[in-house]
C-alpha positions as CSV (number, residue, x, y, z in Angstrom):
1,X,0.0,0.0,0.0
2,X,2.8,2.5,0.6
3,X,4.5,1.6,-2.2
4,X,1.5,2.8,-4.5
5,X,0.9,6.0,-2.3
6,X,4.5,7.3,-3.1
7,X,4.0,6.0,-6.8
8,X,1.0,8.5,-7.2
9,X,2.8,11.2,-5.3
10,X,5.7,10.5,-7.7
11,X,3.3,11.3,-10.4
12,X,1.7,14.1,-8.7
13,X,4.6,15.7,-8.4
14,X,6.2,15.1,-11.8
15,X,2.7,16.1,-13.2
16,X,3.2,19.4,-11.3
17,X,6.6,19.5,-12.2
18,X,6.0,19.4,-16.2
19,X,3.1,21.7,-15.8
20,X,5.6,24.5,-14.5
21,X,8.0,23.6,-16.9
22,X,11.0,26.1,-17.6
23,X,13.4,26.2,-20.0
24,X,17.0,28.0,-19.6
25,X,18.2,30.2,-22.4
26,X,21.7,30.1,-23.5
27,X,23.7,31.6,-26.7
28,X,21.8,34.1,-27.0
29,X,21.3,36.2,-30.3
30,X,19.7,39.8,-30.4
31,X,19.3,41.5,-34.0
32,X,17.1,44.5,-34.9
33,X,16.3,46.3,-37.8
34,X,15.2,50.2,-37.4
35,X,12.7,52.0,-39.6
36,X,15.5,54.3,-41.4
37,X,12.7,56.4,-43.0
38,X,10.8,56.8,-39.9
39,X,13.8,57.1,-37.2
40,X,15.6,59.7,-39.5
41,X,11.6,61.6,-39.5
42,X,12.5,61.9,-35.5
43,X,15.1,63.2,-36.1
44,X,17.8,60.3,-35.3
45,X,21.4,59.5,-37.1
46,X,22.2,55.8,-36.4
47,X,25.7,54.6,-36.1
48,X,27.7,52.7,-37.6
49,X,25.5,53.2,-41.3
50,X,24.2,49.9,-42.5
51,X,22.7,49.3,-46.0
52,X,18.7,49.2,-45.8
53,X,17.2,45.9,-46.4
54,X,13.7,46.2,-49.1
55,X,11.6,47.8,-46.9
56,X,13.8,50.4,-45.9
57,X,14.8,48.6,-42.6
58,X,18.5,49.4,-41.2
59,X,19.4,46.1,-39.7
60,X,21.7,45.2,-36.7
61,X,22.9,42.3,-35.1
62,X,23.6,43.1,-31.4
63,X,25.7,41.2,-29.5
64,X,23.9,39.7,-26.1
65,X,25.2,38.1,-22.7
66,X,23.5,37.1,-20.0
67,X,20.4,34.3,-19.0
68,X,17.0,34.1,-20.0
69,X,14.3,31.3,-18.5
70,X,11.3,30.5,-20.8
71,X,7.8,29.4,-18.8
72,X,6.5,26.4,-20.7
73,X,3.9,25.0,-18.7
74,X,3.1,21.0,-20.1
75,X,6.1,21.7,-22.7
76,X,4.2,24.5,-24.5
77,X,6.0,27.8,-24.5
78,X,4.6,30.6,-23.1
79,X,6.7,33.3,-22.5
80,X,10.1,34.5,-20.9
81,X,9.4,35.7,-17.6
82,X,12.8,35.6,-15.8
83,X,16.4,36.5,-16.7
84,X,17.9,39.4,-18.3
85,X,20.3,40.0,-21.2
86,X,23.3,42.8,-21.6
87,X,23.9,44.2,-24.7
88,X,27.0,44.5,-26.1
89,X,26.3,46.0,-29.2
90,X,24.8,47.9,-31.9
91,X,23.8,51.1,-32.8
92,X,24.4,54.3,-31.5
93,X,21.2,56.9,-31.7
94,X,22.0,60.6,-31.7
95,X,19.4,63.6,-31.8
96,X,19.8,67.6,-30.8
97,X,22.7,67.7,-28.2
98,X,22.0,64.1,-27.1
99,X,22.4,60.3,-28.1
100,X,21.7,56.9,-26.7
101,X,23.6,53.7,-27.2
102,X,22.4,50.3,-27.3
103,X,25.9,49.0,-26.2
104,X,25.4,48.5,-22.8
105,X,21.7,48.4,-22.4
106,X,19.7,45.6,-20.4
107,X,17.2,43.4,-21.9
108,X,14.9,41.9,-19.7
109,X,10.7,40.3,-19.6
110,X,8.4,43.6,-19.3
111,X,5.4,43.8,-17.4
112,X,3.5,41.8,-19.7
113,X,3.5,38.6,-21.2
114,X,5.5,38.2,-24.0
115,X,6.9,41.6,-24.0
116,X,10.6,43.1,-23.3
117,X,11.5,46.3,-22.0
118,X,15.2,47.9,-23.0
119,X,17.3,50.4,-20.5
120,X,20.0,52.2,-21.3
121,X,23.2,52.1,-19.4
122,X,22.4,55.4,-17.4
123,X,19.3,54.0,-16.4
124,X,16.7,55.6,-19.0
125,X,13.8,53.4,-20.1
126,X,14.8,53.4,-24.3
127,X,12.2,51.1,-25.6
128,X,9.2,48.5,-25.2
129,X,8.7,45.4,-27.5
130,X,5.6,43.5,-28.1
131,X,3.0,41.6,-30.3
132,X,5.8,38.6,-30.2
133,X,5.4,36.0,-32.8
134,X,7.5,32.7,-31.5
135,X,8.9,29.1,-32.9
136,X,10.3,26.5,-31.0
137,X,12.9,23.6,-33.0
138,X,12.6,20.7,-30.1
139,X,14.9,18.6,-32.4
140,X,17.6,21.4,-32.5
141,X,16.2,22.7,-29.1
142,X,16.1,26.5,-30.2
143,X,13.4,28.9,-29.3
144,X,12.8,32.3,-31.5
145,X,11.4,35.0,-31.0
146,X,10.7,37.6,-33.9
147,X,8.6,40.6,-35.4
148,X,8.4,42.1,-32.2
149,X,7.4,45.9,-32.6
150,X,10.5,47.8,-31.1
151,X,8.6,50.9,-29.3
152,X,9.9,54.5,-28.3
153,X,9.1,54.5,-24.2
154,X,7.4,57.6,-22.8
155,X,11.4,58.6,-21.4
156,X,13.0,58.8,-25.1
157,X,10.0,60.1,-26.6
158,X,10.5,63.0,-23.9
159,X,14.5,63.0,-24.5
160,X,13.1,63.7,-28.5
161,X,10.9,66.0,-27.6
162,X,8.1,64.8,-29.1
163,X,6.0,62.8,-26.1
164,X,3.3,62.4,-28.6
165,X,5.4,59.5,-29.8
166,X,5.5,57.1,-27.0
167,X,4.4,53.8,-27.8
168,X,5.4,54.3,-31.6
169,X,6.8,51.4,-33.2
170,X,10.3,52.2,-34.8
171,X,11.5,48.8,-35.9
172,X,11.5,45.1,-34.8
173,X,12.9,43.1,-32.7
174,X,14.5,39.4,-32.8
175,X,16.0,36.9,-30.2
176,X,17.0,33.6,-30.4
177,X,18.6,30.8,-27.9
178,X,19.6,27.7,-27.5
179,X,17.1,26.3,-25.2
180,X,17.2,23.5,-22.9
181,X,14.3,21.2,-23.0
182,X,14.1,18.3,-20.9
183,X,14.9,15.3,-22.5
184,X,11.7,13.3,-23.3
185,X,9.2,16.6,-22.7
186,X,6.4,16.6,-24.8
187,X,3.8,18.9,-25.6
188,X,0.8,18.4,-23.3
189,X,-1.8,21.1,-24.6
190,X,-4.4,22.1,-22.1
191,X,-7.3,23.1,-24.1
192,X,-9.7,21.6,-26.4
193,X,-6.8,21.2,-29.2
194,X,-6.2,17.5,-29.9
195,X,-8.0,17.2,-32.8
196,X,-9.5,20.0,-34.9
197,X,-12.8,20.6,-35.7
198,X,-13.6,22.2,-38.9
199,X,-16.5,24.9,-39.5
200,X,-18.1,24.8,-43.0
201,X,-19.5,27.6,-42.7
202,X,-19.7,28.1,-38.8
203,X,-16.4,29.4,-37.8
204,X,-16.3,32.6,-35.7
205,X,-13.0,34.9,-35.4
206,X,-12.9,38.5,-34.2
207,X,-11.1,41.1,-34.5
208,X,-10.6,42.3,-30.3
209,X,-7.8,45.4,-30.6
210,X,-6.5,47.5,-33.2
211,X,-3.8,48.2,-30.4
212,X,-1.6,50.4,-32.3
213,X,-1.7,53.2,-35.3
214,X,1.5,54.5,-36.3
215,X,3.4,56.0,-39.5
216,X,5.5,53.8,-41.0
217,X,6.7,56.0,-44.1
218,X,6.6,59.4,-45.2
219,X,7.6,61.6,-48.8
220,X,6.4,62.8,-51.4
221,X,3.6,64.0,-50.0
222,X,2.4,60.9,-48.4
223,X,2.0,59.1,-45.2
224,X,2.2,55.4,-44.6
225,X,0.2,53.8,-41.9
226,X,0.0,50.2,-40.2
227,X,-1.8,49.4,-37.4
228,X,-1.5,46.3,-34.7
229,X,-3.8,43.8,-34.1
230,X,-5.1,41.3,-32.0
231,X,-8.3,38.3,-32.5
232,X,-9.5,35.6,-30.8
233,X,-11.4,32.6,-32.3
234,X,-14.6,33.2,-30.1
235,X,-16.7,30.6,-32.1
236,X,-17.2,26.8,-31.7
237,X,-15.2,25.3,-34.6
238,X,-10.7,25.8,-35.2
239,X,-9.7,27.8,-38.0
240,X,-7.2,26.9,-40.8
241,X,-4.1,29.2,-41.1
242,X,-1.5,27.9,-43.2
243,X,0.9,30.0,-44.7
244,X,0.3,30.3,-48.4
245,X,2.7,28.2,-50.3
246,X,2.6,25.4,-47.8
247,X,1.5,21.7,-48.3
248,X,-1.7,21.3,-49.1
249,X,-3.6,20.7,-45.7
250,X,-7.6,19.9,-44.5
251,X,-9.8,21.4,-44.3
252,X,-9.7,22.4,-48.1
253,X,-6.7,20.5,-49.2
254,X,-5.2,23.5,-49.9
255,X,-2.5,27.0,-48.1
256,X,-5.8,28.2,-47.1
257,X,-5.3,31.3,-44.1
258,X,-7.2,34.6,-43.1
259,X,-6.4,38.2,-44.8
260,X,-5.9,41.5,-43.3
261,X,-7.3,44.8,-44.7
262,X,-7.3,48.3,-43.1
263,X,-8.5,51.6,-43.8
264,X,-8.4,54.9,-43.0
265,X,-11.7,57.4,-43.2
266,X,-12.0,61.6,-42.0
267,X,-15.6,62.9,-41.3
268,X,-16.1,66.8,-42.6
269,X,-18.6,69.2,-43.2
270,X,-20.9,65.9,-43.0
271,X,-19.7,63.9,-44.6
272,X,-17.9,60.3,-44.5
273,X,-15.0,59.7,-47.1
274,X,-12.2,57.1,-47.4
275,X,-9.2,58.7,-47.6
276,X,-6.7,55.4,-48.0
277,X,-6.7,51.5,-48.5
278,X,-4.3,49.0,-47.4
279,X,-3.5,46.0,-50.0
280,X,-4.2,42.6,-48.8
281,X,-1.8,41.3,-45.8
282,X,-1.4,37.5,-45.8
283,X,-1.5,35.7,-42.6
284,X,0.9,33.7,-42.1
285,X,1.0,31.9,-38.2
286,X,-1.0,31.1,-35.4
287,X,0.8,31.8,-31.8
288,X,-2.9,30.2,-30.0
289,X,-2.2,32.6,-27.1
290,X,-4.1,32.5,-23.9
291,X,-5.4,29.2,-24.5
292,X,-3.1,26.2,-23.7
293,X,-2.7,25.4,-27.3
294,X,1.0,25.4,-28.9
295,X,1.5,27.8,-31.6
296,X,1.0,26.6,-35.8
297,X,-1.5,26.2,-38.8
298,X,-4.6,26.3,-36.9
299,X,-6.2,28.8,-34.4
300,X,-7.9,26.7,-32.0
301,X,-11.4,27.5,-30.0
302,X,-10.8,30.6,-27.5
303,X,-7.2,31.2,-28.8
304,X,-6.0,34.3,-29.5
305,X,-3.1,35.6,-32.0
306,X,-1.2,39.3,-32.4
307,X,0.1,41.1,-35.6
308,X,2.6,43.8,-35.3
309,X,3.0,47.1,-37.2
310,X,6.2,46.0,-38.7
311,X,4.4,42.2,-39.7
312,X,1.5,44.7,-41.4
313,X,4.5,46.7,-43.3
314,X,6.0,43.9,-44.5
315,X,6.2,43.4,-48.5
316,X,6.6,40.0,-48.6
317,X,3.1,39.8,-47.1
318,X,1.5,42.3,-49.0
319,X,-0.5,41.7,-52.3
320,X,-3.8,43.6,-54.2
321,X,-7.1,43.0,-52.4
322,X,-8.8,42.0,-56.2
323,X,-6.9,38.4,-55.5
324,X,-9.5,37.0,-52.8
325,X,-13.2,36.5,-53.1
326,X,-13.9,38.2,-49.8
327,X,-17.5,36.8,-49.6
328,X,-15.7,32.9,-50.0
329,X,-12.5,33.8,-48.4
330,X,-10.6,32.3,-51.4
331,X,-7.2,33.7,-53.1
332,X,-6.8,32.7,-56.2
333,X,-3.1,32.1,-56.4
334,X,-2.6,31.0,-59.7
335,X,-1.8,34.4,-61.4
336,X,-1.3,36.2,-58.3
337,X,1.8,39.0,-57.3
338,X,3.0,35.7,-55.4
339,X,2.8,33.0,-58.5
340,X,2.5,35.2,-61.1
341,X,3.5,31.9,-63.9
342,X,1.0,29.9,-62.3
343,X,3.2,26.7,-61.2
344,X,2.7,26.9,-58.2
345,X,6.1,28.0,-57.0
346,X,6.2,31.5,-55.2
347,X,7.8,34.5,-57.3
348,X,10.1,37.2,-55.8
349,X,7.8,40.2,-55.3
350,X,9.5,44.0,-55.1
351,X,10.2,46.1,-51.9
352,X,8.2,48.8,-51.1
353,X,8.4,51.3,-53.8
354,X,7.8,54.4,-51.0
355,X,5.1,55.5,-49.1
356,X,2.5,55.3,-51.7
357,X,3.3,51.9,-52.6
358,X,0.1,50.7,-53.7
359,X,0.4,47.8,-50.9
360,X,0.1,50.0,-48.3
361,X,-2.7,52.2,-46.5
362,X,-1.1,55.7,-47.8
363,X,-2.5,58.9,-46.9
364,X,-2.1,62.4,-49.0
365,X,-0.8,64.9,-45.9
366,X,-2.7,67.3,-46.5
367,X,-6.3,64.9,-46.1
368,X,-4.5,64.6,-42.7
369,X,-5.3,68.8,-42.2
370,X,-8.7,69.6,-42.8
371,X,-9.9,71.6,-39.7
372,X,-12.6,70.1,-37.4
373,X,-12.1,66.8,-39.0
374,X,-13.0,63.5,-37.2
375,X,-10.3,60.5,-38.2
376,X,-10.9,56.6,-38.1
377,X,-8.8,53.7,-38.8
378,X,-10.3,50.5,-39.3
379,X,-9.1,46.5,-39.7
380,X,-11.1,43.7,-41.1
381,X,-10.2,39.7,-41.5
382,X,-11.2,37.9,-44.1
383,X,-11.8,34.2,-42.4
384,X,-13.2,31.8,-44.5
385,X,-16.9,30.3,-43.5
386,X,-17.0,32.6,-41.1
387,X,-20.3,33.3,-39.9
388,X,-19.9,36.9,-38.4
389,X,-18.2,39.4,-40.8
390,X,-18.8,42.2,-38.4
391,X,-16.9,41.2,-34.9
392,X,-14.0,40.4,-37.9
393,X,-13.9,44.1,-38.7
394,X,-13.6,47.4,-35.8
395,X,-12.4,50.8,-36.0
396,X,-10.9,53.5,-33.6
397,X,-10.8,57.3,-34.2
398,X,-7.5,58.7,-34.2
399,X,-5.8,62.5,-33.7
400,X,-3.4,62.9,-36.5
401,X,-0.8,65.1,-35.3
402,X,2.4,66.7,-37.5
403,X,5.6,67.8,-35.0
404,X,7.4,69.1,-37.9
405,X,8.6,65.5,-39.8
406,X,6.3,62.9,-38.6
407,X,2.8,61.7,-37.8
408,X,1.3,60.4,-34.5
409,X,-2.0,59.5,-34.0
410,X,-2.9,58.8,-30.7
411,X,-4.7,59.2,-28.5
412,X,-6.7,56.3,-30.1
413,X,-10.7,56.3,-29.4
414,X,-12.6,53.2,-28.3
415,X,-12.0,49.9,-30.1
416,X,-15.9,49.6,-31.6
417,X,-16.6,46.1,-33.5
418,X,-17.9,47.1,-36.8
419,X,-17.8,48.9,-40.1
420,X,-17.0,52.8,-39.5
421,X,-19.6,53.3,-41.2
422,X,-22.2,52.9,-38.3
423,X,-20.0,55.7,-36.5
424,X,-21.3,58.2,-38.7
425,X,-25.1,57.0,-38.8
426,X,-25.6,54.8,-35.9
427,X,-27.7,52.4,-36.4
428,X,-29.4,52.1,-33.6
429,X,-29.8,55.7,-33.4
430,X,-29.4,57.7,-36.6
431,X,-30.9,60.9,-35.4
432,X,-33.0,63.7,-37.0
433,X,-32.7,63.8,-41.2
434,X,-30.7,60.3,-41.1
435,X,-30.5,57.0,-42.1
436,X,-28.6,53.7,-42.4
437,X,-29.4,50.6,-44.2
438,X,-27.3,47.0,-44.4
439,X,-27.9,44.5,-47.2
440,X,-27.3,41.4,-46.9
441,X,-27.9,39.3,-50.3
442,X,-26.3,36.0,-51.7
443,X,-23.5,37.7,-53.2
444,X,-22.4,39.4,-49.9
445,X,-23.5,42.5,-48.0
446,X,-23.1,46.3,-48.3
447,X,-24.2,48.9,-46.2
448,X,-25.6,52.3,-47.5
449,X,-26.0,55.4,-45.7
450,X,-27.2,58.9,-45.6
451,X,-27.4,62.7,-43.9
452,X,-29.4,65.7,-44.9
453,X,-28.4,69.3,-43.7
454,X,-30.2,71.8,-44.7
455,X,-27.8,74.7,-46.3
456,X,-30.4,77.8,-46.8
457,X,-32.6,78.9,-49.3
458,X,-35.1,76.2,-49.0
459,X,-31.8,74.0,-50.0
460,X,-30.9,70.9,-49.0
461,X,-27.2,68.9,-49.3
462,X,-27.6,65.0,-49.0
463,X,-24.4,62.9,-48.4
464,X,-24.0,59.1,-49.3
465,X,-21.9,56.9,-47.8
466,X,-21.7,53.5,-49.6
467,X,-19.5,50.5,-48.0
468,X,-18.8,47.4,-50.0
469,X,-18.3,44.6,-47.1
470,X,-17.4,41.8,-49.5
471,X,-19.4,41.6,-52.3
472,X,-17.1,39.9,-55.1
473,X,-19.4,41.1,-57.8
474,X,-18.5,44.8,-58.0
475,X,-20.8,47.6,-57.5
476,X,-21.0,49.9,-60.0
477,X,-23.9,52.6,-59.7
478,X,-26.0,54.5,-57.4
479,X,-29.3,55.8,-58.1
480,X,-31.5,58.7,-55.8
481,X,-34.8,59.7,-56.7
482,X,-35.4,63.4,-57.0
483,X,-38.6,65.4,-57.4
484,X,-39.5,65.9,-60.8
485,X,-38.6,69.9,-62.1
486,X,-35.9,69.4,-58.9
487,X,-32.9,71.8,-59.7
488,X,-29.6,69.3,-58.7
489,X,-26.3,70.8,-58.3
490,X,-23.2,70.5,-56.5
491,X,-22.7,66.9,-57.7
492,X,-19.8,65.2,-56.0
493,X,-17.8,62.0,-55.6
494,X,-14.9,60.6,-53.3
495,X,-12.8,57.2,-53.2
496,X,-9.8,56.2,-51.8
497,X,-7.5,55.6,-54.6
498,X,-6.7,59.2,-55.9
499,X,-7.4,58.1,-59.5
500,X,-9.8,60.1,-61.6
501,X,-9.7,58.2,-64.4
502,X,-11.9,56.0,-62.3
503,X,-14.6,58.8,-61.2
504,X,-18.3,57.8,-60.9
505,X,-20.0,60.4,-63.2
506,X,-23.7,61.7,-62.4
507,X,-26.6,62.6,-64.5
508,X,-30.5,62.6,-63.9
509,X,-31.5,60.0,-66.4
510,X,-35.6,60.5,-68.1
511,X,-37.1,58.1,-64.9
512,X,-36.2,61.2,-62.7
513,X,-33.2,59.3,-60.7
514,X,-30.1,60.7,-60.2
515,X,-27.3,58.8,-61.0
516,X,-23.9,57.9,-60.4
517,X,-22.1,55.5,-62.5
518,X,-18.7,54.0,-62.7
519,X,-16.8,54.1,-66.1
520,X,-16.8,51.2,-68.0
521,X,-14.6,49.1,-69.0
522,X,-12.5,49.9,-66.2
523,X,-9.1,48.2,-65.8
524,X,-7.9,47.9,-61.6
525,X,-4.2,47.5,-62.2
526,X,-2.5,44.9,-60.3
527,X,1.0,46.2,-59.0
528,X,3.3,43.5,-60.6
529,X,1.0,41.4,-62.7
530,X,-1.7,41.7,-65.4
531,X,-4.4,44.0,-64.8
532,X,-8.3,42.4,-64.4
533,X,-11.1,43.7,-66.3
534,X,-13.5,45.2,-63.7
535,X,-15.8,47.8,-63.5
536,X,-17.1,49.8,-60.2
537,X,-16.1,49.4,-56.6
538,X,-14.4,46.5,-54.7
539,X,-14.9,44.8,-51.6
540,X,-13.7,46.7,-48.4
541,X,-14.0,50.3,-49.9
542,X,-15.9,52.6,-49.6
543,X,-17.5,55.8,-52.3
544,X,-19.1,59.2,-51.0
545,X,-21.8,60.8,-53.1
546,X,-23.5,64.2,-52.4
547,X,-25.2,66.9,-54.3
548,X,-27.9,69.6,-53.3
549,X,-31.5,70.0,-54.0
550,X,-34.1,72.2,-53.5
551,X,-36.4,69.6,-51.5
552,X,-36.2,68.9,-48.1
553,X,-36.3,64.8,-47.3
554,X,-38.8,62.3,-46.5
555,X,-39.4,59.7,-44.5
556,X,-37.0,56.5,-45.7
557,X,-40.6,54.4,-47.1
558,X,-40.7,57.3,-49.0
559,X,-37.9,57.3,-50.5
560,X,-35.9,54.6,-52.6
561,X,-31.7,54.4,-53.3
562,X,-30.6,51.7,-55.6
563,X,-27.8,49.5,-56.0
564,X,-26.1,48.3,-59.4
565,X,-23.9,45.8,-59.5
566,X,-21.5,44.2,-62.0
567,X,-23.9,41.3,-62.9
568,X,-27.2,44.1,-63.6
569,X,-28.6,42.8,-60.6
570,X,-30.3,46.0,-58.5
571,X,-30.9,46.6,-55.1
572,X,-33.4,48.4,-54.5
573,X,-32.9,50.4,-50.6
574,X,-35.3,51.8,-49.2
575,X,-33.8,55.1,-47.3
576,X,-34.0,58.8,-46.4
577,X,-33.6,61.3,-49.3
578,X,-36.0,63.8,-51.3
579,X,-39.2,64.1,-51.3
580,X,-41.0,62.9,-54.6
């Protein structure tokens, strides 16, 4: 009998054992690579000079000494939570009368899982790192951690003088060890992640922080932006997210993973506009945080995964938005910037080609001034069968501020679940001489929207917001009533991409509608491979209308708006405007 009480306590304790498990660091390897563009915008020279990688990254390996200890509870790492590492290299910052050096400066855990925090040898707080993507090699027993977002701290933003710049990412961050894993550990997940269970069409991931905004590039005019983001499988069924190129895997026997989008909006004088569209950002790995499942191609049930600034800015990552049905969730990547000859081999794609590289959200400087605007930035995965397109998507407003060289944009508003385009006619509460409609069809769902102010002399201006969510088959008019003898003027219309060759056009047609139409044939140019043949307006965008009439507006059954799209199919909306 005794001999089988200490057997289980044997267990009990090895069980206990394993379930704390910690690994010891050793041979450790720091590198970073610093946003040249943006770090010379704050005024920083970096020594020694380097040559810039394709994104315009100065990169630096940085000599390390010192211990580490990962927390891998049932063999599953975690995070580093103990230890601490002294630089012994790399670069020197300098600034107005004063400089920094990493030579000398501790790394240790921050205050937050999976986060670092960097001091300077006389003690000032230099920078934070988070949004940590991780692998672990048990057969070489290595751990890596990369594309960390390498953030100013509230001291050197202060040392800059600019304080509006804490928390803004300036580069990224990379360590990797040597790391000693028991002999005969093995991974003993904790949460429902044995075997998956596929969702066809019931999975459910959203989107639960746009955690960061921050410029990335500036010239010419322009201003690059990425955000950070977090999401969390809050649905019933695991997720696929195998990183394109990869064997082909279930559930679809094929690389099939989640896209990011994001956008940025300014509200004025009444009215909503899009003022700049990301391309399409290719996920590419699952870290299954906060959830007891190891990190890989699938995000299980209640699991939750990161994406930094400097992941978001990345070209290799980055391809047109016109490649994925968003309404299926597909990329067709036969033809795409990644495969452009179609065998299934990937293709070198270019660096950036500046700010307004079409793969990034780029924003004219001076949309970034109008006075008394309101700002929003908004994110969006594309997950296939996902049930819920809109916990997927959220927006924040955000302050755009110029110190002279460079864009911050904090402090950030609320992070809503959403389309922005509830922010500016609520649904739930549109308010007087407003209105809001979503439309959900077969082919996807849009939302359209509208205000009336009156502007004197028995005038009235009406403003139409109208967002494409992911309907593949492209939009391509707009129609308004208007009173018969009406007198329209002040015609206008807004998209993001800066082109006018690609201008709706409006004209009251002989059934008394006024309408706006997109020019056809219309080519959408692919950045590095053929062009596609589409008219009118793609998914995740969205077009601004407005013109003035002399008739002040009904009730919305009084009233009709309707939809064209690419296959002549029209929606008919019924919606605030004129009265007949």
């Amino acid at each position: 009998m005794r001999r089988v009480v200490w057997t289980v306590l044997a267990f009990v304790v090895a069980a206990a054992a394993r379930a704390e498990e910690r690994w010891d660091l050793s041979a450790p390897r720091v590198s970073m690579r610093l946003n040249a563009g943006l770090v010379g915008d704050l005024g920083i020279a970096l020594a020694p000079a380097v040559p810039f990688d394709r994104d315009g990254y100065a990169a630096y390996e940085v000599g390390a000494e010192g211990r580490l200890v990962a927390l891998a509870p049932g063999s599953i790492f975690r995070t580093i939570d103990l230890g601490e590492l002294h630089l012994s290299g790399g670069p020197r910052l300098s600034w107005k009368g004063d400089a920094t050096s990493l030579r000398g400066a501790r790394l240790e855990p921050g205050a937050e899982p999976n986060t670092f925090r960097i001091t300077g040898s006389d003690g000032t707080l230099l920078f934070l790192a988070d949004h940590q993507h991780f692998a672990v090699d048990r057969s070489a027993r290595t751990l890596r951690l990369f594309n960390m977002d390498l953030r100013l701290s509230a001291e050197l933003a202060a040392r800059l003088g600019e304080p509006r710049h804490e928390g803004l990412a300036v580069g990224v961050l990379e360590i990797s060890a040597a790391a000693a894993i028991p002999p005969g550990a093995v991974e003993q997940p904790t949460g429902a992640c044995a075997s998956p269970n596929w969702g066809q069409p019931d999975n459910d991931v959203a989107l639960i922080n746009l955690s960061a905004v921050g410029q990335v590039a500036r010239g010419g005019g322009f201003v690059a932006i990425a955000p950070s983001a977090v999401l969390k499988n809050v649905g019933a069924t695991d997720v696929p997210w195998i990183s394109k190129f990869s064997a082909p895997q279930p559930p679809y026997n094929n690389d099939q993973h989640p896209f990011l989008v994001w956008n940025m909006y300014r509200v004025s004088n009444g009215s909503l506009q899009q003022i700049g569209a990301s391309g399409l950002k290719h996920a590419f790995l699952t870290l299954n945080n906060a959830c007891g499942c190891p990190s890989g191609s699938i995000l299980w049930v209640n699991c939750e995964d990161v994406y930094s600034t400097g992941t978001n800015d990345n070209s290799g990552s980055l391809g047109p938005r016109s490649e994925v049905d968003a309404h299926s969730g597909i990329w067709r990547r036969c033809g795409s910037v990644f495969d452009v000859n179609c065998d299934g081999a990937p293709n070198s794609t270019p660096g950036f080609s500046g700010p307004d590289d079409p793969r990034r959200l780029s924003v004219l400087e001076t949309d970034l001034q109008t006075p008394g605007a309101q700002y929003y930035v908004d994110g969006w995965y594309v997950v296939r069968d996902d049930v819920n397109i809109f916990n997927t998507m959220a927006y924040r407003s955000v302050t755009p501020t110029f110190g002279g060289a460079s864009w911050s944009f904090g402090p950030l508003g609320p992070h809503t679940p959403g389309p922005v385009i509830d922010a500016w006619v609520d649904p739930k509460s549109p308010g007087p001489n407003a209105d809001t409609r979503r439309v959900v069809t077969a082919l996807g769902t849009l939302s359209l929207a509208v205000r009336a102010t009156e502007v004197g002399g028995g005038r009235w201006r009406y403003d139409y917001a109208l967002m494409n969510h992911d309907i593949d088959g492209w939009i391509r008019s707009l129609a308004v009533s208007v009173p018969p003898g009406a007198v329209v003027t002040n015609t206008t219309f807004h998209d993001a991409d800066r082109d006018k060759d690609d201008d709706w056009t409006a004209q009251v047609d002989p059934a008394g509608e006024l309408v706006w139409s997109s020019p056809l044939p219309y080519e959408v140019p692919r950045p590095f491979a053929p062009t596609v043949n589409r008219p009118g307006m793609g998914w995740g965008l969205l077009v601004s209308f407005s013109f003035e009439v002399d008739s002040a507006p009904t009730t919305p059954q009084g009233s009709l708006a309707r939809v064209g799209l690419l296959n002549r199919r029209v929606l008919s909306v019924p919606l605030l405007g004129p009265t007949p």
